[in-house]
TORZALO-156659 format. One line per 4 residues: number of its first residue (from 0); their letters; for each residue y, x, z of C-alpha. Coordinates in nm, 3 decimals. Example, Ala and Ser with C-alpha at 12.3 -4.5 7.8 and 13.67 -1.06 7.14 Angstrom:
2
0	AS	-0.450:1.230:0.780  -0.106:1.367:0.714
END
This chain:
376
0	XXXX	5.235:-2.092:-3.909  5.369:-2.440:-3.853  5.170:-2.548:-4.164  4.886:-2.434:-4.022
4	XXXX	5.004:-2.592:-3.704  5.077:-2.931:-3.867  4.732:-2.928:-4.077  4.500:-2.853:-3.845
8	XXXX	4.689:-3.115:-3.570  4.610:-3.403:-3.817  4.274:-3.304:-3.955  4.173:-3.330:-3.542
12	XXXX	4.317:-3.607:-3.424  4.402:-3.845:-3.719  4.703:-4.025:-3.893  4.982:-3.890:-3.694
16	XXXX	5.391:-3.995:-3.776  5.653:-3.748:-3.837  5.747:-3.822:-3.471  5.399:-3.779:-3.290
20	XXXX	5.380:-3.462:-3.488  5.715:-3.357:-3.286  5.605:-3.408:-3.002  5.259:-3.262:-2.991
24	XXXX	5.319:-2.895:-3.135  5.719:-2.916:-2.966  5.893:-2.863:-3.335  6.208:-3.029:-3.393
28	XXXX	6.215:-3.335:-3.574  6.391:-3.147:-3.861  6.146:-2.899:-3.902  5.846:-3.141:-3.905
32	XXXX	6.014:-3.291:-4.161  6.108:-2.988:-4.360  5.646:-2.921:-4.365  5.581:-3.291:-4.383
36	XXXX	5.820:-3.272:-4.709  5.619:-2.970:-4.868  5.300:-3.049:-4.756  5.308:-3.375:-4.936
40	XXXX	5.499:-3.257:-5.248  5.154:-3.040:-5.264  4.923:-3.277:-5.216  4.801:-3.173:-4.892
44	XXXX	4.932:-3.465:-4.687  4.953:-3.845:-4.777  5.192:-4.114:-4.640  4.958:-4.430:-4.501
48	XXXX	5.106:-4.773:-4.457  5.320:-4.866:-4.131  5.195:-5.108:-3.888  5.338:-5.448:-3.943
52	XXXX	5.526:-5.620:-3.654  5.836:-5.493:-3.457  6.187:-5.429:-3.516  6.350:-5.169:-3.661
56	XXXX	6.161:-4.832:-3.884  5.813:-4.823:-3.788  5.700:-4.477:-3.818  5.476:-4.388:-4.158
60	XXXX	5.109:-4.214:-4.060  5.003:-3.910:-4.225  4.706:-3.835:-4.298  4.522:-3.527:-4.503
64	XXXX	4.427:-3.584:-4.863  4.098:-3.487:-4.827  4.018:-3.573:-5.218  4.306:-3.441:-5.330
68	XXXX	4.160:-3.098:-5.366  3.801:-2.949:-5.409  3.553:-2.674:-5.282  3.223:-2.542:-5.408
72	XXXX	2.942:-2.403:-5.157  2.704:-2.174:-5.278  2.430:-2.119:-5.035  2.169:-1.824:-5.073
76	XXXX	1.786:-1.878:-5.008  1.498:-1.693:-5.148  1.484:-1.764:-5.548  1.739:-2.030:-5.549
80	XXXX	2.084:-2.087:-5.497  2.209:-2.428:-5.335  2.518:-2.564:-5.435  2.757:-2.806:-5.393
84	XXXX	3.098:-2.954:-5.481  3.249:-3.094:-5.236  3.629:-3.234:-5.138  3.816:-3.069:-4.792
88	XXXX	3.607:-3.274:-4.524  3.321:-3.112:-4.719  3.194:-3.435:-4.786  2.953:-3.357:-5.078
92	XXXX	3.044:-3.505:-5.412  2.765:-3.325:-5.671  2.471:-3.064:-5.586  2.227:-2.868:-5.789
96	XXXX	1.988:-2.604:-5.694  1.974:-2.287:-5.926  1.690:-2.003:-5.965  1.681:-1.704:-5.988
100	XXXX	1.424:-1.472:-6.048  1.489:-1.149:-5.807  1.780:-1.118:-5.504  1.968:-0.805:-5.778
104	XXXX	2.360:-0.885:-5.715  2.441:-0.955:-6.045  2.112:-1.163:-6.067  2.251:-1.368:-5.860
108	XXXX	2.572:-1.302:-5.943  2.490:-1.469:-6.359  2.320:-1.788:-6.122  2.623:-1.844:-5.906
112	XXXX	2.851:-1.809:-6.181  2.647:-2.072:-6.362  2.597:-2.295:-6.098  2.979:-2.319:-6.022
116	XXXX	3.085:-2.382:-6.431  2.831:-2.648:-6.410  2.946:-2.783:-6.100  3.314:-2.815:-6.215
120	XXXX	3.263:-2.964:-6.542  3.056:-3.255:-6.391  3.327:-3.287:-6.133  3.529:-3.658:-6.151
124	XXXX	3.854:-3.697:-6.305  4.164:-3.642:-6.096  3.928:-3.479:-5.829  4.237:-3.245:-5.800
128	XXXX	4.236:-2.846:-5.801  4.000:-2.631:-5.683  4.118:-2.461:-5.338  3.794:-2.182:-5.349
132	XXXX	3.453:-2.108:-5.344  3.246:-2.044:-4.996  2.926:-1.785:-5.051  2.675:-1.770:-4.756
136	XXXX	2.359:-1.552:-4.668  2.140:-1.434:-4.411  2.351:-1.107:-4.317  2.614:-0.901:-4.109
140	XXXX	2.874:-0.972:-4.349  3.258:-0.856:-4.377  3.434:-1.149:-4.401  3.773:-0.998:-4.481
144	XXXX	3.665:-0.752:-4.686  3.398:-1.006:-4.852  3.168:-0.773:-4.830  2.754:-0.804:-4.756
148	XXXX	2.699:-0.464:-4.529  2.355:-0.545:-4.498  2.078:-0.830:-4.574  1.703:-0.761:-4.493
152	XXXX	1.577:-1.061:-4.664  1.740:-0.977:-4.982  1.761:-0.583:-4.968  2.133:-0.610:-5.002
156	XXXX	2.374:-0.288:-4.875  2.735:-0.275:-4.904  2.759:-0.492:-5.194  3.144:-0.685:-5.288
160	XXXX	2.990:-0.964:-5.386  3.316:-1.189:-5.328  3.492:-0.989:-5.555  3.242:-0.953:-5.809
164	XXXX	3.237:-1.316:-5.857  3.598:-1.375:-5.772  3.645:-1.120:-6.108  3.403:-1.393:-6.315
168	XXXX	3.515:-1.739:-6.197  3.882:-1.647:-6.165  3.947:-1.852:-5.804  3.941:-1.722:-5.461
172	XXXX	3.603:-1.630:-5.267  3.462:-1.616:-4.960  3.147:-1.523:-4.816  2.994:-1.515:-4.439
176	XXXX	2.670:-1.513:-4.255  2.490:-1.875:-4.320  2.465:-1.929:-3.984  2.822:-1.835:-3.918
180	XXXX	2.915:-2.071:-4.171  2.739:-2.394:-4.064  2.891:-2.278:-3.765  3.275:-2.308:-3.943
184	XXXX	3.165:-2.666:-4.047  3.098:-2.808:-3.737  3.403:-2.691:-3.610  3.620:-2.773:-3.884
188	XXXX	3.464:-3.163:-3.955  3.121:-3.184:-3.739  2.953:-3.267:-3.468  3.177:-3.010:-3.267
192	XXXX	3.478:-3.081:-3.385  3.569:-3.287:-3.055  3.416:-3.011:-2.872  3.612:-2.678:-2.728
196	XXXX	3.338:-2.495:-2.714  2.937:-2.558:-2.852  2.631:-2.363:-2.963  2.503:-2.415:-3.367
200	XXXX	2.183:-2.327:-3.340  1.984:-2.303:-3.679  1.619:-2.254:-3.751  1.502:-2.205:-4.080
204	XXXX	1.326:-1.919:-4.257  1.517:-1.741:-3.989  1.656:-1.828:-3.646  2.057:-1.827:-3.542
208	XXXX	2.297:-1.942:-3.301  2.654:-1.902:-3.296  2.888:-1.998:-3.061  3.196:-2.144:-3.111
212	XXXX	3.495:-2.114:-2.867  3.860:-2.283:-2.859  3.828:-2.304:-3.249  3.660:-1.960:-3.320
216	XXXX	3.344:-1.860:-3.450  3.277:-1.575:-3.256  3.139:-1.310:-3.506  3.104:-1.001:-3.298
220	XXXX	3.292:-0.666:-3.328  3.028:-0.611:-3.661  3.000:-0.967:-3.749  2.644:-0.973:-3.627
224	XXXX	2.717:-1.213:-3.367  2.426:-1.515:-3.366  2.128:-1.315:-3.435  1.869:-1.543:-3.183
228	XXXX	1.579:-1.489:-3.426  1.577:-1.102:-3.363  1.570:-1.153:-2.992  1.282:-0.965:-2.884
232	XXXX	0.983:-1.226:-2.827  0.709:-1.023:-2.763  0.684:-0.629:-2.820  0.306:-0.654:-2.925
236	XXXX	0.363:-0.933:-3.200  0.431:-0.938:-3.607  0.665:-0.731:-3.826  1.048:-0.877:-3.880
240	XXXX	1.188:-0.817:-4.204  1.475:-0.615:-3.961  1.250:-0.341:-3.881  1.107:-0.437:-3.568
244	XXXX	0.782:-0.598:-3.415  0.772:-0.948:-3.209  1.090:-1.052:-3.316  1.140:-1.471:-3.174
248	XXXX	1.162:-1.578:-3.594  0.816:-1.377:-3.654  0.680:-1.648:-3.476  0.868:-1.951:-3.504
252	XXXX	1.070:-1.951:-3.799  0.992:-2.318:-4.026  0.766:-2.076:-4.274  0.544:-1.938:-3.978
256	XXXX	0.497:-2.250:-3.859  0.445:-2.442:-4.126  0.194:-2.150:-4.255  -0.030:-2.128:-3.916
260	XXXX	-0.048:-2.513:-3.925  -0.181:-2.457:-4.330  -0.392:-2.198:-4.240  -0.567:-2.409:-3.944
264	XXXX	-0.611:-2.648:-4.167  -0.751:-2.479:-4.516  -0.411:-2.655:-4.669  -0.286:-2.548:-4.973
268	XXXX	0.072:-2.439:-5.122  0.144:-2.826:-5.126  0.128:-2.919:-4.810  0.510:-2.893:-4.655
272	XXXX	0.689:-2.951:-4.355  0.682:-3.302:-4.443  0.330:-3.307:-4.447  0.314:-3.121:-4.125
276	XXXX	0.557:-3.373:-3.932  0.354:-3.671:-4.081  0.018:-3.505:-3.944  0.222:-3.467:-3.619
280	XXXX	0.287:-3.825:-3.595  -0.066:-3.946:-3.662  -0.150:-3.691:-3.378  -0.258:-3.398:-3.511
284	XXXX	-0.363:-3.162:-3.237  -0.273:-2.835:-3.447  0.063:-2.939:-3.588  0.162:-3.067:-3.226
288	XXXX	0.085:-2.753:-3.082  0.262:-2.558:-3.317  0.571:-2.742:-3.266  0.563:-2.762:-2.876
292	XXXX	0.499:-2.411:-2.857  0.819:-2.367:-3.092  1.001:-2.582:-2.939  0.897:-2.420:-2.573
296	XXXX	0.945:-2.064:-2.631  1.281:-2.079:-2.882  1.425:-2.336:-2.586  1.347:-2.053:-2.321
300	XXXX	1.596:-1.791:-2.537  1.809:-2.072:-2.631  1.841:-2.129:-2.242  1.965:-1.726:-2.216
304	XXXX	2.247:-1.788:-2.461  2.365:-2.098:-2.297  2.356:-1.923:-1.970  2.577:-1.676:-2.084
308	XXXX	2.856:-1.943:-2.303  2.854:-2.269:-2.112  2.868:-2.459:-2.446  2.975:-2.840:-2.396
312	XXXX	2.676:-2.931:-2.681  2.455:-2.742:-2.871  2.460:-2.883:-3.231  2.084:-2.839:-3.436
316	XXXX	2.070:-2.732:-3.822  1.816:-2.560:-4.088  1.456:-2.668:-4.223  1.369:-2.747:-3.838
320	XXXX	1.538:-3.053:-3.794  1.292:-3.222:-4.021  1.039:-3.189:-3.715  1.304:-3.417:-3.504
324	XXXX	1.199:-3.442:-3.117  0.865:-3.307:-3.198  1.042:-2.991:-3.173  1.345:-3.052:-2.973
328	XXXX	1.154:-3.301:-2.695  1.013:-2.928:-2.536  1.281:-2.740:-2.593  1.482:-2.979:-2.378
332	XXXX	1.282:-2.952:-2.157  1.310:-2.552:-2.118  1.637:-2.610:-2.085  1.634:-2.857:-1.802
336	XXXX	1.410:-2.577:-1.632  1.617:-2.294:-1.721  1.956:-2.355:-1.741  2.117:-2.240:-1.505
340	XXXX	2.326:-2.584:-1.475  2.267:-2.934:-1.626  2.163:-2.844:-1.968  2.342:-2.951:-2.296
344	XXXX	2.274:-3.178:-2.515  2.104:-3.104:-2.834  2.238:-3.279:-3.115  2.060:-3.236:-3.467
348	XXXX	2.250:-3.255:-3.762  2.067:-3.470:-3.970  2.293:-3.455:-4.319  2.183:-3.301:-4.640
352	XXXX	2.284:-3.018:-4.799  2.425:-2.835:-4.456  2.402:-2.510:-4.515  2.586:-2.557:-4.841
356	XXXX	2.879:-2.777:-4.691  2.895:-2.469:-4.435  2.966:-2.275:-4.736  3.223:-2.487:-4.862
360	XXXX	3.338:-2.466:-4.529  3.470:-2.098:-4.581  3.689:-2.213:-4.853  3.859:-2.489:-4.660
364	XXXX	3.937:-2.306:-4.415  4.153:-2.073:-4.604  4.365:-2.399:-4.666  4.375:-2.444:-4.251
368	XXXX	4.472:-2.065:-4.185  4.741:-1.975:-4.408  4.748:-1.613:-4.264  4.377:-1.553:-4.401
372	XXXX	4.397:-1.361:-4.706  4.093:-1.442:-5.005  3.806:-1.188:-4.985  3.829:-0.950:-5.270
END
């Protein structure tokens, strides 16, 4: 516990001394010392250099080693696998992106298993040990039991998987809900990381929001917390891959959109959601409309959830953020009308490789919660 307590102190706030880490978590100086002592010996802590100037000891800032150990994320999208290596702030050191030909679990299983030898043998020298391996997907997922009880997209039920590849790799494994996990990685070293409590909203090929609250990602009593995509949008509207009809990412998700503003158009495979922003920005009446309408109606259930939380920020990830204010310019603007306070600010994370480095988050923060257990 007061490793935990110790870690997670300096990985908020900073280079701390033995003595400021006294007196913010009320140990005695001894038994700072006695964690300082171990934590370093591991390679979890470093020593910094003291201030110059003044009389007497000046106190020594520690600060985590961040390179001193590494993480892989494995991130699962339709016929590929994103990956990356990265060190304990998730900071991405290598990526590669690995097919695979149908969602079968040991399908993916051979391409995860590949993509992580690859990953370690290109890692650099004295890049230090690897703490674990993060798995996410579009699911309700078990976390503790590292289990996927059920994916749509992929036609996954009750499937280990974080065993099953624990059992090839040899190293601990997680696995979560993607959105859950971008989620962990804002918390952990984000844009909410200064934040008590935010929104990480994520539109994609689907559409989630989870909240986060005094340093939890709230997961629900099934872990199928964060579902915004399946919020009913309109009873009389298309077919989700859940099941039901007029679900909010049946008509909004980056595909859909991206695909009406093709369609309109008599564009082929080719043209992207680059394409589309570009056309956007020359003023393209279709691709506007798509996004303002997007931006409109997911800002309107967006405003529901933020009604209900009272997030201090709501942080933006997934495919969408390519679209930039395009999208978000109406949404804030449903939110100024229908919050039920001053709304939020929407802040897009703009890094690549995010779902991923939420991946990697799920392995890091087995090294910040000592009393979570690997999955599998």
């Amino acid at each position: 516990m007061n490793r935990r307590l110790i870690l997670n102190l300096v990985r908020k706030e900073g280079a701390l001394s033995r003595a400021d880490l006294a007196n913010a978590t009320g140990l005695s100086p001894a038994a700072v010392t006695f964690v300082v002592t171990d934590l370093l010996a591991e390679g979890y802590l470093i020593e910094g250099e003291t201030a110059p100037g003044g009389g007497g000891r000046r106190p020594v800032p520690l600060s985590i080693n961040y390179r001193g150990r590494l993480a892989i994320g494995v991130k699962m999208n339709i016929g590929s696998l994103d990956c990356v290596l990265t060190d304990l702030s998730t900071s991405v050191i290598s990526s590669l992106s690995v097919p695979f030909d149908n969602p079968a679990p040991e399908t993916v299983l051979d391409a995860a298993e590949n993509a992580i030898q690859r990953l370690l043998r290109a890692a650099p020298e004295h890049a230090g040990q690897l703490t674990g391996v993060g798995f996410s997907m579009p699911g309700t997922i078990d976390m503790p039991a590292g289990v996927c009880v059920s994916s749509n997209r992929f036609g996954w039920r009750d499937v280990p998987f974080a065993k099953m590849l624990r059992d090839r790799i040899g190293a601990p494994v997680w696995m979560e809900d993607d959105t859950l996990a971008f989620a962990l990685a804002q918390h952990l070293f984000g844009l909410g990381s200064q934040h008590a409590i935010f929104l990480a909203l994520a539109v994609g090929v689907g559409i989630g929001c989870a909240t986060v609250a005094n340093g939890v990602v709230l997961r629900g009593a099934h872990g199928r917390a964060g579902k915004l995509g399946h919020n009913t949008h309109r009873l009389e509207g298309p077919m989700c891959e859940c099941g039901r009809a007029g679900c909010l990412q049946t008509f909004h998700s980056v595909p859909v959109i991206v695909d009406a503003w093709r369609r309109g158009k008599g564009l082929g495979a080719e043209a992207d959601r680059y394409s589309m922003k570009e056309a956007a920005l020359q003023g393209d009446d279709l691709a506007c409309g798509l996004l303002q309408q997007a931006g409109e109606d997911i800002g309107v259930h967006l405003a529901s959830v933020i009604n209900s939380t009272d997030p201090e920020i709501v942080v933006v990830g997934g495919e969408a953020v390519t679209f930039g204010d395009l999208l978000f310019d109406p949404m804030r603007r449903m939110l100024d009308r229908y919050c039920y306070t001053r709304a939020p600010a929407i802040i897009p994370d703009e890094r690549e490789h995010f779902w991923a480095a939420g991946a990697a988050a799920l392995a890091i923060q087995g090294l910040f919660n000592f009393e979570m257990a690997d999955s599998g």
